[in-house]
C-alpha positions in Angstrom: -3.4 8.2 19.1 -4.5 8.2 15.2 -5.1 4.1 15.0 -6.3 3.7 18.2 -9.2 6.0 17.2 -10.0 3.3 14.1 -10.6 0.3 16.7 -11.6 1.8 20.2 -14.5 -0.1 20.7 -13.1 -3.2 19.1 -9.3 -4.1 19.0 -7.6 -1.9 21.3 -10.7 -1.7 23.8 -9.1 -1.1 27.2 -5.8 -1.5 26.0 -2.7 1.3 27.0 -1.1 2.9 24.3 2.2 0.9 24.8 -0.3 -2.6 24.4 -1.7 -1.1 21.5 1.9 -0.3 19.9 3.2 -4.1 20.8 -0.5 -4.8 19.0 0.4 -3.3 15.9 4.0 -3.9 15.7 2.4 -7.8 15.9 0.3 -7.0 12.9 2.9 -5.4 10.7 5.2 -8.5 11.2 2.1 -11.0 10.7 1.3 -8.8 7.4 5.1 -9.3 6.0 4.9 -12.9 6.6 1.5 -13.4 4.5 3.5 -10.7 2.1 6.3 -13.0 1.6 4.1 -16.8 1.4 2.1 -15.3 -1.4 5.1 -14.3 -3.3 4.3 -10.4 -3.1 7.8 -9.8 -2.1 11.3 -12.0 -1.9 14.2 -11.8 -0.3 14.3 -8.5 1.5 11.6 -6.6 -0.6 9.2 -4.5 0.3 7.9 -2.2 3.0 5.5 -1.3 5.6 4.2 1.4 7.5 1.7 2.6 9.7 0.8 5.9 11.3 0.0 6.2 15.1 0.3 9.7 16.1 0.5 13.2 14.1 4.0 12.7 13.6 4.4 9.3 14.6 4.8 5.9 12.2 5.8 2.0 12.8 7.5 1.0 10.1 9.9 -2.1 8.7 13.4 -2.1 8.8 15.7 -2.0 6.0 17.3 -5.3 4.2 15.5 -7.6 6.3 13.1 -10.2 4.6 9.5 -9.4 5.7 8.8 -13.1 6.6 11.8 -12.6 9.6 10.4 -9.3 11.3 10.2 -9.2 15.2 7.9 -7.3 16.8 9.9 -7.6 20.0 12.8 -4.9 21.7 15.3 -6.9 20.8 17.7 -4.0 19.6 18.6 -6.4 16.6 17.9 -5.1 12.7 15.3 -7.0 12.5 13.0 -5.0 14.8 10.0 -2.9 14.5 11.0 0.7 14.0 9.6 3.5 16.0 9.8 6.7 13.4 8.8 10.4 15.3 9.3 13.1 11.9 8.1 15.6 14.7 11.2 17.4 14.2 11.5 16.5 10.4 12.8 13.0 8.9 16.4 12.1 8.9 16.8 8.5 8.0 20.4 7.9 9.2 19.9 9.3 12.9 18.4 5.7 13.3 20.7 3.0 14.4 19.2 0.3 12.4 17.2 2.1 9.5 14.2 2.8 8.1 13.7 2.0 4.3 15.0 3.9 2.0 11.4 3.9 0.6 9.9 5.6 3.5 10.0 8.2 2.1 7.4 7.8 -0.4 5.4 6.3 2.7 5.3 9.6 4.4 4.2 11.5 1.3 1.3 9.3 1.1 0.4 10.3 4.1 1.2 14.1 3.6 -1.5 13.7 0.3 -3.8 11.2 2.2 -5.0 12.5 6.0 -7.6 9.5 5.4 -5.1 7.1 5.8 -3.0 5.2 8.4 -1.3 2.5 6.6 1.0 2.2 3.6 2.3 -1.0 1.9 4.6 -1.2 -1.2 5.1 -4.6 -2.5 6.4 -6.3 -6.1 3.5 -8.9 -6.5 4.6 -10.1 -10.1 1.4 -9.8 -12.3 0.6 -6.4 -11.3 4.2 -5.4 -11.1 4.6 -7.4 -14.7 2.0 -4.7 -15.9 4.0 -1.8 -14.2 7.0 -3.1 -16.1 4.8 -3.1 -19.4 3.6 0.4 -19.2 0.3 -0.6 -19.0 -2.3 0.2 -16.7 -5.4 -1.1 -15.0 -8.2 0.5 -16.3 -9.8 -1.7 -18.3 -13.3 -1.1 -16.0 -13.8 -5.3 -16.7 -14.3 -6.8 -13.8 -17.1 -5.5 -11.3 -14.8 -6.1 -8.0 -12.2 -4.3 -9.2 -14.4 -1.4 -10.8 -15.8 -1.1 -6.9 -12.8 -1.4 -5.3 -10.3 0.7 -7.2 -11.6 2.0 -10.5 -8.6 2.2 -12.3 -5.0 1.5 -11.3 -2.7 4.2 -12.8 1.5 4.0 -13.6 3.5 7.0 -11.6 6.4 7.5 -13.7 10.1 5.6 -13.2 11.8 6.9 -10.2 15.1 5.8 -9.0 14.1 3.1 -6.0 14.8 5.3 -3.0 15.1 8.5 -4.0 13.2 12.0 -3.4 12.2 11.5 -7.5 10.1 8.6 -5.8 7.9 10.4 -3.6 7.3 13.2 -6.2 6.3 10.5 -8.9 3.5 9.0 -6.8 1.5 11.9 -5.3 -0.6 13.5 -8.2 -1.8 9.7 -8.5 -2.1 8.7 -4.7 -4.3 11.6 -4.3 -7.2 10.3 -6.0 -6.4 6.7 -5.9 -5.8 3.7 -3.1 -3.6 1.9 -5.6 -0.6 3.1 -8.2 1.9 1.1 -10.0 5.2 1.9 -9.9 6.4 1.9 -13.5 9.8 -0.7 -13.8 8.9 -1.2 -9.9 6.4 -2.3 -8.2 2.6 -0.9 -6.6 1.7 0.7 -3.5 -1.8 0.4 -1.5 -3.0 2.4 1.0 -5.4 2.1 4.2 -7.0 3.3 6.8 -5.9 0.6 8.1 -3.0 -1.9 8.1 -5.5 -4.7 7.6 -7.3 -2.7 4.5 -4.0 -1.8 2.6 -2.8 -5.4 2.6 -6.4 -6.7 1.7 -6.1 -3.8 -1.8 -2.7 -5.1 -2.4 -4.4 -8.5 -2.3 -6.9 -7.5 -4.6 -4.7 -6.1 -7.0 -2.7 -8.5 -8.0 -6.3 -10.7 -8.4 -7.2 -7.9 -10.6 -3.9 -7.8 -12.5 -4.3 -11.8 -12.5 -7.8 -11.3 -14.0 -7.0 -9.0 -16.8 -3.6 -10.7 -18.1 -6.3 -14.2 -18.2 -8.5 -11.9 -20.2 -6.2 -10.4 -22.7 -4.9 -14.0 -23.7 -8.4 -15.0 -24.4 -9.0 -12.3 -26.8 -8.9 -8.8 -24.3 -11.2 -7.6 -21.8 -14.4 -6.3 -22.4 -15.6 -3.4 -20.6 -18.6 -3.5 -18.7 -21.7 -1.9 -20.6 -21.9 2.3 -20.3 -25.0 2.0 -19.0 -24.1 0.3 -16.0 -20.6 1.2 -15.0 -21.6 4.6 -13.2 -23.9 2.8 -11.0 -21.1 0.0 -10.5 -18.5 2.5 -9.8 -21.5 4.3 -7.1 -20.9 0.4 -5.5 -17.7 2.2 -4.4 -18.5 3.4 -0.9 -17.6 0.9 1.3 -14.4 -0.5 -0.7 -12.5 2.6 -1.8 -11.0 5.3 0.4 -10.5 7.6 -2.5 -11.9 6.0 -6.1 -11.8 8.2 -9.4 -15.0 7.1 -11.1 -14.4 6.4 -15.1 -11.0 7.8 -15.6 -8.9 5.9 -18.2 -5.3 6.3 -18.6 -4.2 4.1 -21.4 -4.0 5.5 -25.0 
């Protein structure tokens, strides 16, 4: 089992795979509340995913707010749902389904073997600069240089459709975070825990910036010292593109 491998001596210590499931069906929910109280999402925005076995994912429901998930069997929409793509990925075989977004999920995973969780999310200041056109790559701030380098924009897609996932993956390659142009962002993980903490940190970095601009525009930190801040990388960043600037 792919996650279990990320916790064995920790977490799921002892645990059988069908504990460790209920486990992370318990975090997914927990994660869409703490989605929904900070205002990353409303009403029924936003999805999650994670992936447990080779072809084998957890992932929310469709059109149901992320702060009422269940973890629980309880054969009611509002479930957990239990994804196997071993025998390729049709979304209406499910009786209540998957998001329509999942797809995008599974070709982030397709780009990204390092990962094992995906959130997309519309947290407003970092989707306010997806809406702009404008991206994160100011290299300003010394957490977010670390953490993500820069933030690219994947160009509009139609919410849903198989434009979506094509959009996002020359950017998700090389990067654990990408706006969604008119949109929203996406964050990936190893884990379910390290996605939500980048999504976090986005919008502080989005947050950050817009502060800065109104006070006269950020200032990038001095040449001299940004290699060896983006070097700081290892240990935040998954995948991190050193200087690589995307505004014109």
């Amino acid at each position: 089992m792919i996650y279990k491998e990320l916790y064995d001596e920790f977490i799921f210590k002892g645990m059988e795979e069908e504990e460790i499931l209920e486990h992370i069906k318990k975090e997914i929910c927990d994660i869409g509340k703490k989605m929904y109280d900070l205002g990353f999402v409303a009403a029924t925005d936003g999805n999650i995913s994670v992936r447990t076995g080779e072809f084998e994912y957890l992932t929310t429901p469709s059109g149901i707010c992320k702060a009422e998930m269940s973890p629980d069997r309880t054969s009611k929409p509002n479930e957990i749902i239990h994804v196997d793509t071993s025998d390729g990925y049709d979304r209406d075989k499910y009786l209540f389904r998957p998001s329509s977004e999942f797809k995008m999920h599974l070709r982030c995973y397709r780009e990204r073997p390092d990962i094992n969780a995906v959130i997309h999310a519309h947290p407003p200041t970092a989707t306010g600069f997806a809406a702009a056109g404008i991206p994160l790559d100011d290299y300003a701030l010394s957490e977010a240089v670390m953490i993500f380098g820069s933030v690219p924009i994947a160009p509009y897609a139609v919410p849903g459709s198989d434009d979506v996932p094509e959009s996002i993956a020359p950017y998700i390659r090389n990067h654990d975070a990408v706006l969604l142009a008119n949109h929203g962002v996406i964050t990936v993980g190893a884990d379910l825990k390290q996605a939500f903490h980048k999504l976090e940190s986005l919008e502080l970095y989005a947050k950050t910036i817009l502060t800065a601009r109104l006070l006269g525009g950020p200032k990038q930190i001095p040449d001299e010292m940004l290699k060896e801040t983006c070097d700081l990388s290892k240990g935040y960043a998954l995948k991190h593109p050193g200087f690589k600037k995307y505004s014109d």
